[in-house]
Backbone bond lengths (Angstrom), bond angles and torsions (degrees), N, CA, C in turn:
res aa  C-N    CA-C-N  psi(-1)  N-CA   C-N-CA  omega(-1)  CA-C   N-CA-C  phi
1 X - - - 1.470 - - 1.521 109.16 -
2 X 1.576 129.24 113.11 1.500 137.20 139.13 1.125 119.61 16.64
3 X 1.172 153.73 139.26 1.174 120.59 98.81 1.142 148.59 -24.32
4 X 1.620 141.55 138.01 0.910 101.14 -174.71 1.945 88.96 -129.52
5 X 1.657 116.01 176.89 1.038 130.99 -170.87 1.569 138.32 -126.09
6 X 1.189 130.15 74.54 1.289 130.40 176.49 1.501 142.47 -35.76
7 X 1.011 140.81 106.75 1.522 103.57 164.61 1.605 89.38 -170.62
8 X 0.955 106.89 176.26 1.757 139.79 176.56 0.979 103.81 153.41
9 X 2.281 114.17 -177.31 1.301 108.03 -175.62 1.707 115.44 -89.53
10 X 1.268 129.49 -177.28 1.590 112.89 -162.95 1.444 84.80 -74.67
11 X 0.943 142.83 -75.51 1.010 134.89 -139.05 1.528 120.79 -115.67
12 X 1.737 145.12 147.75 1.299 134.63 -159.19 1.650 90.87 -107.14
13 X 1.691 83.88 125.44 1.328 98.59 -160.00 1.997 109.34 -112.89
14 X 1.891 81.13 -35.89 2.025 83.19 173.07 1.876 81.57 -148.59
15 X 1.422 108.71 171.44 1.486 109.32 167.54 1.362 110.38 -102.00
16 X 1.589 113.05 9.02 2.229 131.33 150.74 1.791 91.91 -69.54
17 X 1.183 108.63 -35.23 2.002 88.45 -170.31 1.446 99.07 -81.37
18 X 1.602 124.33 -52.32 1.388 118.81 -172.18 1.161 122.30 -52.69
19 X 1.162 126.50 -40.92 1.580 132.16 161.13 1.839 112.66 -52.48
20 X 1.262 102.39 -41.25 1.688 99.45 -168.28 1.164 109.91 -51.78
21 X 1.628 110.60 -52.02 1.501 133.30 152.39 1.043 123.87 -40.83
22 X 0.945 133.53 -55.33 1.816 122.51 -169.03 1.362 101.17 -81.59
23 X 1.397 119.11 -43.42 1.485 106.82 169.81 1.714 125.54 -30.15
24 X 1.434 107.78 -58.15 1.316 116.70 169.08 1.353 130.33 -56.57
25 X 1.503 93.60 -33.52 1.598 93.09 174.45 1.806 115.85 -70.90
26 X 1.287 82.31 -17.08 2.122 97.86 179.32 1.270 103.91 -36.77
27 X 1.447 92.81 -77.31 1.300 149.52 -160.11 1.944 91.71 -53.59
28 X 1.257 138.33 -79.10 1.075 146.11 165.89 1.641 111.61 -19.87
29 X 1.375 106.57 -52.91 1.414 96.65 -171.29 1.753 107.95 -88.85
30 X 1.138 117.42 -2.60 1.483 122.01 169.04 1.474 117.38 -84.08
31 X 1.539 99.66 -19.61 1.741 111.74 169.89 1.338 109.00 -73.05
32 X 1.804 116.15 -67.21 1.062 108.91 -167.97 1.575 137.90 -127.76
33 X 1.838 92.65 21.48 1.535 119.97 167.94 1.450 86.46 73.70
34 X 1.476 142.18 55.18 1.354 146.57 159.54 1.664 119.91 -86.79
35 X 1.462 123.87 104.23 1.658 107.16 -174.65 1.275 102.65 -56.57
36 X 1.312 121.29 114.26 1.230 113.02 150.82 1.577 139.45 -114.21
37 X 1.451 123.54 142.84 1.704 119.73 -159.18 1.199 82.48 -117.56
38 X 1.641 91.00 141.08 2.136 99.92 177.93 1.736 84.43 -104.83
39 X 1.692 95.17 139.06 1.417 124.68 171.59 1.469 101.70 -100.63
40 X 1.482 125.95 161.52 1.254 150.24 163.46 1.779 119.22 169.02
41 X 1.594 82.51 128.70 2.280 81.07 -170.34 2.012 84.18 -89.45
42 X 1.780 84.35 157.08 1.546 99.00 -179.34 1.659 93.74 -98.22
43 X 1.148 127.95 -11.35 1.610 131.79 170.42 1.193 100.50 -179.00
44 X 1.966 96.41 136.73 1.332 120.53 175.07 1.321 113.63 -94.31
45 X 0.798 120.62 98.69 1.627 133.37 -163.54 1.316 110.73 -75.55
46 X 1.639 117.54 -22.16 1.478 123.11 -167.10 2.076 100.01 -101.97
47 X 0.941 107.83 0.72 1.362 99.04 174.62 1.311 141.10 -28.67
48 X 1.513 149.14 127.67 1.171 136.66 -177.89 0.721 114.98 -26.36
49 X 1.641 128.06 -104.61 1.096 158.84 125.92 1.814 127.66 -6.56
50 X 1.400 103.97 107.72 1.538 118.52 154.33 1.643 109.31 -13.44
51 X 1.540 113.55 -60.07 1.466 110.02 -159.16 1.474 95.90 -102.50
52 X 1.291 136.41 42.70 1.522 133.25 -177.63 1.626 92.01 -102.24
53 X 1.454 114.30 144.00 1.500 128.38 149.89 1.908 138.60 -32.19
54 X 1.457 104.57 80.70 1.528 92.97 -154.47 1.489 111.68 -76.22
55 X 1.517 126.05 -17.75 1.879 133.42 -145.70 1.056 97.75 107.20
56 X 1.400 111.19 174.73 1.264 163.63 -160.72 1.729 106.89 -93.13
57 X 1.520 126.36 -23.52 1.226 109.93 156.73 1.791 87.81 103.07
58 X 1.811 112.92 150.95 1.257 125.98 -149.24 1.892 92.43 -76.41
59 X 1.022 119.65 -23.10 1.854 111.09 -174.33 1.482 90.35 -92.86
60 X 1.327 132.73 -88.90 1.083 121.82 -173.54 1.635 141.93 -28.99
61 X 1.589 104.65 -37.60 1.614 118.45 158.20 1.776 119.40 -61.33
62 X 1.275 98.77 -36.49 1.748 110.31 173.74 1.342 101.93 -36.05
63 X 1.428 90.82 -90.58 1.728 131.36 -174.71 1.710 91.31 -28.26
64 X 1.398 140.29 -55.15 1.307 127.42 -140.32 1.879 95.22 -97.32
65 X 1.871 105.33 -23.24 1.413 96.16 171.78 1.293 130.37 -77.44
66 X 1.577 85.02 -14.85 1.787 97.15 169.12 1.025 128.03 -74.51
67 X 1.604 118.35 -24.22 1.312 121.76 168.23 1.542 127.72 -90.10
68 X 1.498 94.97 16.15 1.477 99.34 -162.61 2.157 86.49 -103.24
69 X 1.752 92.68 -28.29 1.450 89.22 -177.49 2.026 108.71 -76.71
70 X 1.075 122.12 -56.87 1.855 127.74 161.79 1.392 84.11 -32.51
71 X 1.019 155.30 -85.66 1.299 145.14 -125.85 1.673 113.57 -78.00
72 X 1.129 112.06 -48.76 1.355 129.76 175.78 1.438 130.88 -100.61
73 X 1.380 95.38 -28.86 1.661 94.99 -164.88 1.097 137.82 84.95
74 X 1.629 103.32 -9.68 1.448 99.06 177.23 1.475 125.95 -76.07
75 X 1.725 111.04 171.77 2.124 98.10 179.76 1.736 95.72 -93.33
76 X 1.258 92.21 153.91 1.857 109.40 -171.33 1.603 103.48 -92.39
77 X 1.755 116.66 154.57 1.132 95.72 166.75 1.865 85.29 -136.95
78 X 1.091 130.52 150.07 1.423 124.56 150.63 1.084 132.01 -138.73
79 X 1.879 148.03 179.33 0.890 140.96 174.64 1.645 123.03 -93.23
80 X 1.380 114.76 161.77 1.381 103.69 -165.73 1.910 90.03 -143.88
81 X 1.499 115.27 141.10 1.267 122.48 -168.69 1.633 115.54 -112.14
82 X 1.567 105.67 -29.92 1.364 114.41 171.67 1.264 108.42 -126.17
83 X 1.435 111.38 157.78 1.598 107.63 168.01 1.100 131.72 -62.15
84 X 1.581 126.81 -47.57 1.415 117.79 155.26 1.457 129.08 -13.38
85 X 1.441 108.46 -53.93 1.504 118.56 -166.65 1.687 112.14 -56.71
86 X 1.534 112.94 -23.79 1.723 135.53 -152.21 1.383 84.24 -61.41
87 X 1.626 124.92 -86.16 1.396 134.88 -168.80 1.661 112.86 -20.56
88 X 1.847 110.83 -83.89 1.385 101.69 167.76 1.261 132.13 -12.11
89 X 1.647 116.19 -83.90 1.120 143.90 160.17 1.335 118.83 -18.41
90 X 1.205 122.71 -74.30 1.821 130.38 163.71 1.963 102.66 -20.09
91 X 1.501 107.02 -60.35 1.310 134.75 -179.92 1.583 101.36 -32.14
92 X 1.287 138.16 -29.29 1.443 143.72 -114.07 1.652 99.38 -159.69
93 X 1.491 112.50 -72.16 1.922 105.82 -168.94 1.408 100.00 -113.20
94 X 0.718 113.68 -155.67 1.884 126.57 -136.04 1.740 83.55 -156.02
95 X 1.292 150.12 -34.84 1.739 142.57 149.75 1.037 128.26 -103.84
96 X 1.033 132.55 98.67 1.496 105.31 -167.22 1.967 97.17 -99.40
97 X 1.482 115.23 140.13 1.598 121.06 -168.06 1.387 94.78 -94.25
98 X 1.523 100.59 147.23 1.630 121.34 149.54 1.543 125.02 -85.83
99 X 0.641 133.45 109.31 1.708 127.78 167.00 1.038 111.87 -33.42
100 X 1.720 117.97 139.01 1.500 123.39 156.87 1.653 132.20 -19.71
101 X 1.499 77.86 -59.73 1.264 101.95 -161.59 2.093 109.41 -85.65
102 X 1.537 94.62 -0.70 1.406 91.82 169.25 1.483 124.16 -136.17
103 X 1.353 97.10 23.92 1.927 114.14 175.81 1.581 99.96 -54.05
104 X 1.650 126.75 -39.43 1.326 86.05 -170.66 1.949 116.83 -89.88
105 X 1.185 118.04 8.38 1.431 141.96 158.83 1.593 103.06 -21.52
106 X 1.234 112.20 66.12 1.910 101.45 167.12 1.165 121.94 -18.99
107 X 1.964 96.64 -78.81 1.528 84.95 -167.43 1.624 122.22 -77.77
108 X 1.097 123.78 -3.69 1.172 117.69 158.28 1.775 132.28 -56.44
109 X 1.456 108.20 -34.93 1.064 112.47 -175.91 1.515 138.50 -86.40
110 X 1.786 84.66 -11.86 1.546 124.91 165.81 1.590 120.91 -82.81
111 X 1.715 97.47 -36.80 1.585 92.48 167.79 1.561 128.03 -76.47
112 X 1.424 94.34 -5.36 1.683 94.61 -175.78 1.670 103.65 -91.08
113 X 1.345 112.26 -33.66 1.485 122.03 -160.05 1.734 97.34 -74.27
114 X 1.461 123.20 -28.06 1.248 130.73 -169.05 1.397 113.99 -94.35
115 X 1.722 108.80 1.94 1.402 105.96 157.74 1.649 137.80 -95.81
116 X 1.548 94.98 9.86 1.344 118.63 -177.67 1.412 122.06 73.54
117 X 1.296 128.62 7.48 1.643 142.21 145.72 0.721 126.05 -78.59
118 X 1.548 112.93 137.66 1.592 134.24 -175.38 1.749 91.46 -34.61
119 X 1.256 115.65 159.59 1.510 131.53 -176.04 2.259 94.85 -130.05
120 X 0.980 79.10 143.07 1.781 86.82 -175.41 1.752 88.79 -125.43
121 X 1.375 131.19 95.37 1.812 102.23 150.77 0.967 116.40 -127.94
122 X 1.567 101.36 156.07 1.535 128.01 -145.64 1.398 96.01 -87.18
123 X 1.519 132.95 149.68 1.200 125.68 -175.85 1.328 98.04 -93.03
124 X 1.310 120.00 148.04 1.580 124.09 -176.62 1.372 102.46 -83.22
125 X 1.648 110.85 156.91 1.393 133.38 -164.78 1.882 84.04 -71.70
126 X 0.663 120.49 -47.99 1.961 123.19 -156.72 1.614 91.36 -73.79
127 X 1.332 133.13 -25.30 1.204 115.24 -156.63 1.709 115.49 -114.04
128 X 1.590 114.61 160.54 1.752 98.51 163.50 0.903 135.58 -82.64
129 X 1.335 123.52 -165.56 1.434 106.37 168.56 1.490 131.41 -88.56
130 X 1.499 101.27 -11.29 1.768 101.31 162.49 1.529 118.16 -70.82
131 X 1.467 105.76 -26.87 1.521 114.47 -170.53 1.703 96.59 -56.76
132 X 1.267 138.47 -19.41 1.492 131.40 -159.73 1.426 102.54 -105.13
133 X 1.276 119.69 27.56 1.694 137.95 160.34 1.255 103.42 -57.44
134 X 1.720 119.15 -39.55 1.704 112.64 -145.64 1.071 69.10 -119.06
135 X 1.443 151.70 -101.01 1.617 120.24 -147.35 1.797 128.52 -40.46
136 X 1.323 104.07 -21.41 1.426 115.68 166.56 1.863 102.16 -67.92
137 X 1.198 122.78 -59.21 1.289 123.26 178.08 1.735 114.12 -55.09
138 X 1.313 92.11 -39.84 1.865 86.68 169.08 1.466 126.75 -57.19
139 X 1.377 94.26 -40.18 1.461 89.84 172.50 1.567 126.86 -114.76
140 X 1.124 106.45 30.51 1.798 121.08 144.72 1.801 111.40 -99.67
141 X 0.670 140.29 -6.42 1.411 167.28 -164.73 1.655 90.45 -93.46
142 X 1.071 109.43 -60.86 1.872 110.77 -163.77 1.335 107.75 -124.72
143 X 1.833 98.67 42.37 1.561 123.07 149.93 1.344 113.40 67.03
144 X 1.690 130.72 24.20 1.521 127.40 162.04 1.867 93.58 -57.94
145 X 1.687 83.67 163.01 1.527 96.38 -154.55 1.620 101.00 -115.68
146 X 1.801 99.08 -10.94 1.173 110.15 -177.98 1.576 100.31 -178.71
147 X 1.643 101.50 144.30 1.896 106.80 -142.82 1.288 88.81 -151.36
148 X 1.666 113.62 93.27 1.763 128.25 152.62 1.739 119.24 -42.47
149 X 1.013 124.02 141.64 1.938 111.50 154.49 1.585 75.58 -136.24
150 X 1.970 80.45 155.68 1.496 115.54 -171.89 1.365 99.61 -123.90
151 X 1.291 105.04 133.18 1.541 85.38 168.43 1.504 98.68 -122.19
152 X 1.339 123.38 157.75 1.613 125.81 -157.12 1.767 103.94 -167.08
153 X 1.284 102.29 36.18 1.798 108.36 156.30 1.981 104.03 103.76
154 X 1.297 121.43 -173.50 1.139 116.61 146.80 1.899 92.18 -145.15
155 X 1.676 81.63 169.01 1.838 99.76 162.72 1.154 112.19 -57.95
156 X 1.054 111.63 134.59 1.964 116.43 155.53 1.817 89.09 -140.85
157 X 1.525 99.38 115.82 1.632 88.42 166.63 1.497 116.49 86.82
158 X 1.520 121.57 -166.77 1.039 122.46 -175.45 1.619 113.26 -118.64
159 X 1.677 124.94 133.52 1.377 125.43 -164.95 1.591 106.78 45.86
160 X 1.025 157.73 64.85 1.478 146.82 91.17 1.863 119.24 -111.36
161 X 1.263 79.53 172.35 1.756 94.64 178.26 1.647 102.65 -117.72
162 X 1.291 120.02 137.80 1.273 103.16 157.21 1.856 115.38 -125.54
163 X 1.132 117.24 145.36 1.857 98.94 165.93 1.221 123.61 -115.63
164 X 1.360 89.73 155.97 1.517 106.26 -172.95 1.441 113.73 -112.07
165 X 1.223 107.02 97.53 1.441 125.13 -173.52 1.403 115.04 -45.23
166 X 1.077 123.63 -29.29 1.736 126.43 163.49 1.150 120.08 -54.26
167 X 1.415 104.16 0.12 1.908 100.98 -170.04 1.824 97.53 -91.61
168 X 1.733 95.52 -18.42 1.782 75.65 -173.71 1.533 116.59 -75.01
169 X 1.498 111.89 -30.02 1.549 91.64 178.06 0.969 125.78 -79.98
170 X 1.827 124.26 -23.20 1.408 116.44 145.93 1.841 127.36 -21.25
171 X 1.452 92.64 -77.86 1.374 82.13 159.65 1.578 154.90 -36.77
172 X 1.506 101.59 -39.43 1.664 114.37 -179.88 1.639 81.64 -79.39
173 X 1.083 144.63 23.10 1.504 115.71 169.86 1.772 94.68 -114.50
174 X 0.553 150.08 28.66 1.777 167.08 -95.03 1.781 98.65 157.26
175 X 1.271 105.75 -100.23 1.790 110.13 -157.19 1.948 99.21 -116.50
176 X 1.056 138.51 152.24 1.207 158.11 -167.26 1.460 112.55 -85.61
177 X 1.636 112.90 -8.50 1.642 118.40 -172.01 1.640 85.42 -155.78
178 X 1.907 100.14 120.86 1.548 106.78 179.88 1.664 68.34 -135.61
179 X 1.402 86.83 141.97 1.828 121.04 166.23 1.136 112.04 -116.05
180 X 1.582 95.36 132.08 1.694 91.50 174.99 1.788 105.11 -123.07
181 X 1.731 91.29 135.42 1.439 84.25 -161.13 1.814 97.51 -97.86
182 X 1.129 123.49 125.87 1.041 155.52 -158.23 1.552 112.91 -86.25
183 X 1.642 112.38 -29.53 1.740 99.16 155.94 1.162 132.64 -139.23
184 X 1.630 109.60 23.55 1.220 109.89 149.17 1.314 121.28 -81.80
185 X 1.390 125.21 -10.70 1.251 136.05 -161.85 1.576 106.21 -84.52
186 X 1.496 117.85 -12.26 1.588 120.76 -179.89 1.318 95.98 -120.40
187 X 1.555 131.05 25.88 1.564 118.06 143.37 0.969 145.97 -42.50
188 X 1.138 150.45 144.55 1.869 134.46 146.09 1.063 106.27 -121.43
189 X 1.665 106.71 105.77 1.246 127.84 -178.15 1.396 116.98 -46.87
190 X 1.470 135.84 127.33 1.694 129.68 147.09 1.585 84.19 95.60
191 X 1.565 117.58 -13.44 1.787 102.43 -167.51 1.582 121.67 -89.27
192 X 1.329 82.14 42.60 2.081 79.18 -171.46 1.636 97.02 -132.59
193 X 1.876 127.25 48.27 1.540 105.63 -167.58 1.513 142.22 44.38
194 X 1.511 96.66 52.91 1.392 104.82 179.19 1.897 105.97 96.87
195 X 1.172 143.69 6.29 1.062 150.99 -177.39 1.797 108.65 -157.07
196 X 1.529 108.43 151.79 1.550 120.29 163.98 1.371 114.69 -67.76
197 X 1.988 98.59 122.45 1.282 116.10 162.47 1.618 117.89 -67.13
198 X 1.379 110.43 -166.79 1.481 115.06 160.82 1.765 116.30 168.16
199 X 1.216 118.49 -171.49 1.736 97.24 159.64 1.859 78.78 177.33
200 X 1.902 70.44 131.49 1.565 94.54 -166.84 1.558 115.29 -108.15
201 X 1.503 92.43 44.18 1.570 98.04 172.76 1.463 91.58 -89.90
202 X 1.338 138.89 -15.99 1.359 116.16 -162.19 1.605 113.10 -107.65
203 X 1.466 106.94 -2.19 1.507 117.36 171.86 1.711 104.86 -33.88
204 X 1.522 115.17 -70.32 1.917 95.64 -170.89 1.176 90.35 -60.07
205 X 0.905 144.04 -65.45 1.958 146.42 -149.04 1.799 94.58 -30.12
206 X 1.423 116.46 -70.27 1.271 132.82 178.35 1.674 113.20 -43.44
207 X 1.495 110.20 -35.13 1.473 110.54 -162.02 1.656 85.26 -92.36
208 X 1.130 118.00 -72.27 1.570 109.38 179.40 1.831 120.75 -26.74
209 X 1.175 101.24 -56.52 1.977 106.59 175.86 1.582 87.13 -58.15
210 X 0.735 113.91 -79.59 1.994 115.27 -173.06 1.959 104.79 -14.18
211 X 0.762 107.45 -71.53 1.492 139.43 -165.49 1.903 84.40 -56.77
212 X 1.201 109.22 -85.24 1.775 102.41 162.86 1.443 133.51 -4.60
213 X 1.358 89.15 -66.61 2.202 98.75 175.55 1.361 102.08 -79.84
214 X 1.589 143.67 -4.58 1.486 124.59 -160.25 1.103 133.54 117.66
215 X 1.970 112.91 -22.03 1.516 95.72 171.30 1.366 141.35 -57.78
216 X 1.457 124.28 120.85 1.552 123.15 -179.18 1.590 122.25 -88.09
217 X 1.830 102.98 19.17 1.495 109.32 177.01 1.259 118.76 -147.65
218 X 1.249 148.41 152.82 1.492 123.82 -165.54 1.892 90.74 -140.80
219 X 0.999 138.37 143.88 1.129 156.38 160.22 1.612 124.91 -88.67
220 X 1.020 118.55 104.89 2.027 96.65 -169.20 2.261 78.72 -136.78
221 X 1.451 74.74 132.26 2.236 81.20 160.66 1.533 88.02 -114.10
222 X 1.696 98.18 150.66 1.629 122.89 -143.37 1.544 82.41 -139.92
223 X 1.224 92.60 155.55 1.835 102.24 160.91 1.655 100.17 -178.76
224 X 1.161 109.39 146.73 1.354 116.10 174.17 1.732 134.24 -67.38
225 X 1.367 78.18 -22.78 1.819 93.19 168.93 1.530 95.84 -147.83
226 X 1.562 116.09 88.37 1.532 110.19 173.07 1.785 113.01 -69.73
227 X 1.021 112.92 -11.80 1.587 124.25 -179.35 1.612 101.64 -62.56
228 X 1.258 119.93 -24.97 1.723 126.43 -145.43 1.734 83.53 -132.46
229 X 1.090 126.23 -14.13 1.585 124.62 -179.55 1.353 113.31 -63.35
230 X 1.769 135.04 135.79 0.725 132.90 -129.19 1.971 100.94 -127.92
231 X 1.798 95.13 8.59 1.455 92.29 165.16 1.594 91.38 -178.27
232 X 1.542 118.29 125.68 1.074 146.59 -173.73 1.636 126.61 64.01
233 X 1.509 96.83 21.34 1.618 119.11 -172.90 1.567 106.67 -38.06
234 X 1.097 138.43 -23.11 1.671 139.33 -171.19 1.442 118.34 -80.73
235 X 1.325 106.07 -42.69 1.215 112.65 162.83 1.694 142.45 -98.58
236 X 1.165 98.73 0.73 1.525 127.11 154.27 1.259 139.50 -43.21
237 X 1.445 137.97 78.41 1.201 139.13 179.89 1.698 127.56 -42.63
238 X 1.684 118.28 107.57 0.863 92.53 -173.63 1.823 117.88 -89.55
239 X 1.757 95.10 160.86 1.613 128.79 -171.99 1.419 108.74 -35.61
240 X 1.502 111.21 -31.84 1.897 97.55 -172.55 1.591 88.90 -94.58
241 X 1.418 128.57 -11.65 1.634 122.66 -178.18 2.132 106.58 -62.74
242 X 1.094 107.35 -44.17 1.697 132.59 -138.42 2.073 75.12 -69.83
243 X 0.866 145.53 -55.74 1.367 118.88 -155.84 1.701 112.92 -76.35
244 X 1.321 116.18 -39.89 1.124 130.33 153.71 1.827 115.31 -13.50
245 X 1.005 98.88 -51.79 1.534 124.54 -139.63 1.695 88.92 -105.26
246 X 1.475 124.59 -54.52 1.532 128.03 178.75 1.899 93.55 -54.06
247 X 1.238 113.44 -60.86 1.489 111.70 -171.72 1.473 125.10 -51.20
248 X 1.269 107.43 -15.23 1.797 127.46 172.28 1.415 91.95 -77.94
249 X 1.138 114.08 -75.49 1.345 110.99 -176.28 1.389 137.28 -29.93
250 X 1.536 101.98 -56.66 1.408 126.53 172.00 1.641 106.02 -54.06
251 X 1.120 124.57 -35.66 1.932 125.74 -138.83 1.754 88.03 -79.32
C-alpha cells in the first residue's frame, strides 16, 4: 500500500486558487510519483465566528470540484457536516471526510459509508485513539468498502492541541490507512480573536514524528499565500513548501 497524500487549501475560495493548487499538485506527482488527493471544503460549518468565511455553498463547491477533477485529473476528497449532504457529494469525490468534532455523529457516518466512497474520519480532539473503534465500526457496519482515521491532535487545556503520537499505532490496530493531518494538528483553536490560531513552523516537525510511529498518509492544507488565506491561514503550509516536504516523507 502507497502512501498516500493530502492537501489543498481549507477552504474553496476562487476556482484561480483551485487550479493554482492542483496545478502543483500535477506537477508534484510527475516529479516524484506521490499519490496525491486534492482536498477543499465547499463550507466550513465549524467556524469560529458567525462572521468568518464559510465557501461557496454545497452546489456551487460541487461544480468547481468537479472541474478541478476534468481539468486535472486529480481524486477529490471533501468534508461533509450533515447527512443529507453524503449522497450529492459521493456523486462528485472519491473521500468524502468526517469532522473531528463529528466522528461520533451516527447518522452522519453511515450516510457517507452508504455512498460507496472511501470514508476519511477525523479522530476527535476529546477522544483516543482506541476510542475510534466504534466510529470505525459504524461505518463498516453500513458497508464502507474502505475506512481512513485521521488523527489531528487532542485538547489539553484551553486554545491548544497537542499529539500524542501513540495514537497512531493504536490506530493502525483499528484500520490499515491512518493519516496524519499535519496542519490542523498545530492549531490553537478560538486563539486568534474570534478566529483559529496556529504556527506552521511545526507542520514537517509533525509530519516527520508521524511518519516515525506509522503513518501511511499525511494530510497538509496548502495555499499560496496562507497569510491572505481566508480560513485557517496560520497553520497552513505554504504551496512552494509541500514538495520539499512530500520528498522527506517519501525518502
Amino acid at each position: 500500500m502507497g502512501v498516500k497524500f493530502i492537501a489543498g487549501p481549507c477552504v474553496i475560495e476562487s476556482a484561480e486558487l483551485l487550479d493554482t493548487v492542483a496545478e502543483r499538485l500535477v506537477a508534484i506527482h510527475r516529479s516524484l510519483g506521490a499519490e496525491l488527493i486534492f482536498k477543499a471544503s465547499f463550507d466550513k460549518a465549524n467556524r469560529t465566528s458567525v462572521s468568518s468565511f464559510r465557501g461557496p455553498g454545497l452546489e456551487k463547491g460541487l461544480q468547481l470540484l468537479a472541474d478541478v477533477r476534468s481539468k486535472w485529473g486529480l481524486k477529490l476528497l471533501t468534508d461533509i457536516h450533515e447527512a443529507w449532504q453524503a449522497a450529492p457529494v459521493g456523486e462528485v469525490v472519491d473521500v468524502i471526510q468526517i469532522p473531528a468534532f463529528l466522528c461520533r455523529q451516527t447518522d452522519l457516518v453511515v450516510a457517507a459509508a452508504r455512498t460507496g466512497r472511501t470514508v476519511n474520519i477525523k479522530k476527535a480532539q476529546f477522544l483516543s485513539g482506541a476510542d475510534m473503534k466504534y466510529p470505525y465500526e459504524k461505518a463498516l457496519d453500513a458497508g464502507a468498502r474502505e475506512i481512513w482515521l485521521t488523527e489531528r491532535g487532542n485538547c489539553f487545556g484551553y486554545n491548544n492541541l497537542v499529539v500524542d503520537f501513540r495514537n497512531i499505532p493504536d490506530l493502525l490496530e483499528i484500520a490499515p490507512t491512518v493519516i496524519m493531518d499535519c496542519t490542523h494538528s498545530v492549531q490553537r483553536p478560538g486563539a486568534a480573536g474570534g478566529k483559529t490560531g496556529g504556527d506552521r513552523r511545526f507542520v514537517p516537525a509533525m509530519a516527520l514524528a508521524a511518519k516515525a510511529f506509522g503513518a501511511n498518509g499525511f494530510f497538509f492544507e496548502v495555499h499560496p499565500d496562507p497569510d491572505r488565506a481566508k480560513s485557517d491561514g496560520p497553520n497552513m503550509l505554504r504551496l512552494d513548501d509541500l514538495e520539499d516536504l512530500i520528498k522527506k516523507l517519501m525518502q
